[in-house]
N, C-alpha and C positions, 0 to 999 in steps of 0.2 A: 526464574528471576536471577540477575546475575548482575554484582555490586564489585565494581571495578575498584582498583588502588596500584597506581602508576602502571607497569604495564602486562601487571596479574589480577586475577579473580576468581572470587568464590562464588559458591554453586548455592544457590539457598534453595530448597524444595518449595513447593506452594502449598505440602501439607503441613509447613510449619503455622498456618493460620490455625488451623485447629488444635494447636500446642497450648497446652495449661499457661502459659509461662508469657503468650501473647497479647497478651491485653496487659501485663504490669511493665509500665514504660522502664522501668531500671533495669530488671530483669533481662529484659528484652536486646536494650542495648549493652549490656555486658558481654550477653552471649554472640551476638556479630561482631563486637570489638573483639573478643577471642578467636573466633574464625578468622576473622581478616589479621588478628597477625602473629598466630598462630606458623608456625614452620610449616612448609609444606615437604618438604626434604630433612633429613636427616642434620645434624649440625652440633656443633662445639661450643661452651658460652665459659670459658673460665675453666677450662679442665673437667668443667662439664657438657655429659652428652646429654643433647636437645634432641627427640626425634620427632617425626613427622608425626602434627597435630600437639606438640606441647608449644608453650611459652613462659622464660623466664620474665618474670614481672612482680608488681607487690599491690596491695592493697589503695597505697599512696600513689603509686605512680598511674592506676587506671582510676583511680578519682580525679586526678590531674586533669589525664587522655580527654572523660568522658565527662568534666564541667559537671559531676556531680561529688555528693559529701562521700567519706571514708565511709562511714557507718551504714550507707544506701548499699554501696558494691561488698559491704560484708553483708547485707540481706540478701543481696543479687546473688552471690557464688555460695551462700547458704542455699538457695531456694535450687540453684542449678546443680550440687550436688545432693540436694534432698530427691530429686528424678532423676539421677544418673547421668545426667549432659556431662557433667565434668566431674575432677577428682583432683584436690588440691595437697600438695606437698610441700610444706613448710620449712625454711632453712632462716636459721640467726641471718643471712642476708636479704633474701627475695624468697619466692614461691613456684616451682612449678607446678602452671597448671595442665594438667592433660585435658583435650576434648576427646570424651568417651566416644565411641563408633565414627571417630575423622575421617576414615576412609571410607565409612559408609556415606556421610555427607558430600564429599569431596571423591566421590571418585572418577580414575584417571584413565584414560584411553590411552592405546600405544601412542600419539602422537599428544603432545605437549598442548597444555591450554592455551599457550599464546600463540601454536603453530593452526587449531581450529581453529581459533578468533579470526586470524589472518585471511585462512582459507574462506574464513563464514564471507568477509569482507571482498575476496576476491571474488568470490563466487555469485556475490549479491553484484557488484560493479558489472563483471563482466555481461549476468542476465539484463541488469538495465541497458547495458550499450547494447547486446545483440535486439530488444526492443525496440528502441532508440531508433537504429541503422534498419529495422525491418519496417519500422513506418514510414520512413523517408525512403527507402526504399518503393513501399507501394504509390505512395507520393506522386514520386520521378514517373515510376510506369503508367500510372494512371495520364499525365500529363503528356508523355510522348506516345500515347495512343495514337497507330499509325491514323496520317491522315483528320487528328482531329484539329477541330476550329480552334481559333482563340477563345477561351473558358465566356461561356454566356451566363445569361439571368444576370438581376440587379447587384450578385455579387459577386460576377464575374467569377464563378466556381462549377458551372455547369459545363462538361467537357464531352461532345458530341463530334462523331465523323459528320462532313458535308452530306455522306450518303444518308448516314443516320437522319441530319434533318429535316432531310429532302422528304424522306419515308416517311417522316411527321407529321411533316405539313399536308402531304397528298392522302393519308389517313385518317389524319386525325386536325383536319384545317378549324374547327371550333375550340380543341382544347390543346393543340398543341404550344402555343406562347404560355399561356396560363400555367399548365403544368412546369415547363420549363423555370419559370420565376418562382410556383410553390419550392420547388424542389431545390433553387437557389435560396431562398429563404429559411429553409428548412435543412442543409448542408452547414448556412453560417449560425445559427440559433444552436443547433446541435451539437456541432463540430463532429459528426457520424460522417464515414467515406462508404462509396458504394463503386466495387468494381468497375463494374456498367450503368452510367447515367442511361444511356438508352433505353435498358432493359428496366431499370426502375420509370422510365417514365413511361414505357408502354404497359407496365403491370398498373402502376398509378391509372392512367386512365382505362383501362378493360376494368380495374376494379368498380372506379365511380360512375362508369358506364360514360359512353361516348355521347355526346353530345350531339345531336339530329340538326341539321340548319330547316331553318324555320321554313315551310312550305307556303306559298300566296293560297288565299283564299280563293278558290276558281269561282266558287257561288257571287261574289261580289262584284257590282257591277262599277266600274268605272265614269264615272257622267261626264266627267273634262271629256273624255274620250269619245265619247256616248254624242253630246252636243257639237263636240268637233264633225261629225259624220253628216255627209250634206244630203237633206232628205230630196228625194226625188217627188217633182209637181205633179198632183194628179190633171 
């Protein structure tokens, strides 16, 4: 989990859920308002040294920050030095407070937190655009398939060579329209792409089994026929 403030951020663990300290709302937020402004570097405040993980502040000023009473953030830094999160130093002007184990919380790779952020960003863009460019990509190829027709079926998305359909029709002359329109149908409902329409439409019908054209009943006798026939006079 990671809680940004202008154009830095802290590192929060996910095993702070199981922290004593997470279910008491004052508590809770005292201790991420000290993180977040908290030094991260080294640093000077009045001829005094601030090092990474203190911050000079007072009692009044984080009741201000954090829209709650004095007497709540002296039970919150009571309760955070009563487990060791922090360690409070007291001066006739202000307070330094230390966060105990800061580097344990916060720590820091060779490269700068706002130079990973960057990279996390570039790296996320860049993978979407090479997605992007390789769909459109398949797209384009699929559409200049040498030789193929203008895109068939009811949604104009079924993309066949002349030979391919030729094949179809002289194969498969009972289910070859039929399949073509499922498979249109079933392209625009979906939005799934398939290399080879041809090849999906001939495994489509081998799967559902071909359709046989219906044979004439030889046993049945014709009588238009039968009466047309001129009897010979005995």
């Amino acid at each position: 989990m990671v809680i940004t403030m202008d154009k830095s951020f802290i590192k929060l663990n996910r095993k702070i859920l199981n922290w004593r300290w997470y279910q008491d709302a004052n508590t809770m937020r005292v201790f991420i308002h000290l993180l977040i402004k908290a030094n991260y570097k080294d640093n000077d405040f009045e001829k005094t040294s601030v090092k990474r993980g203190q911050l000079i502040t007072s009692q009044s000023h984080l009741a201000e920050d954090l829209k709650i009473s004095v007497k709540n953030v002296r039970t919150a830094l009571e309760h955070l030095k009563s487990t060791g999160e922090v360690a409070v130093q007291t001066t006739a002007k202000y307070s330094i407070i230390t966060i105990n184990n800061y580097n344990e919380y916060q720590k820091v790779a060779d490269t700068s937190a706002g130079e990973r952020q960057a990279n996390g960003r570039q790296a996320a863009g860049e993978g979407q655009q090479y997605k992007n460019s390789k769909k459109e990509k398949n797209i384009k190829n699929s559409k200049k398939r040498e030789g193929a027709l203008a895109p068939l079926g009811q949604f104009k998305n079924v993309l066949l060579k002349q030979s391919e359909l030729d094949e179809l029709r002289s194969k498969y002359p009972n289910d070859c329209e039929k399949k073509i329109e499922r498979l249109s149908r079933y392209l625009a409902s979906t939005g799934k792409r398939f290399e080879n329409h041809y090849a999906t439409l001939v495994d489509w019908i081998e799967t559902d089994g071909v359709t046989q054209p219906k044979k004439e009943n030889s046993s049945s006798i014709d009588y238009d026929k039968l009466n047309k026939l001129s009897i010979p006079e005995v």
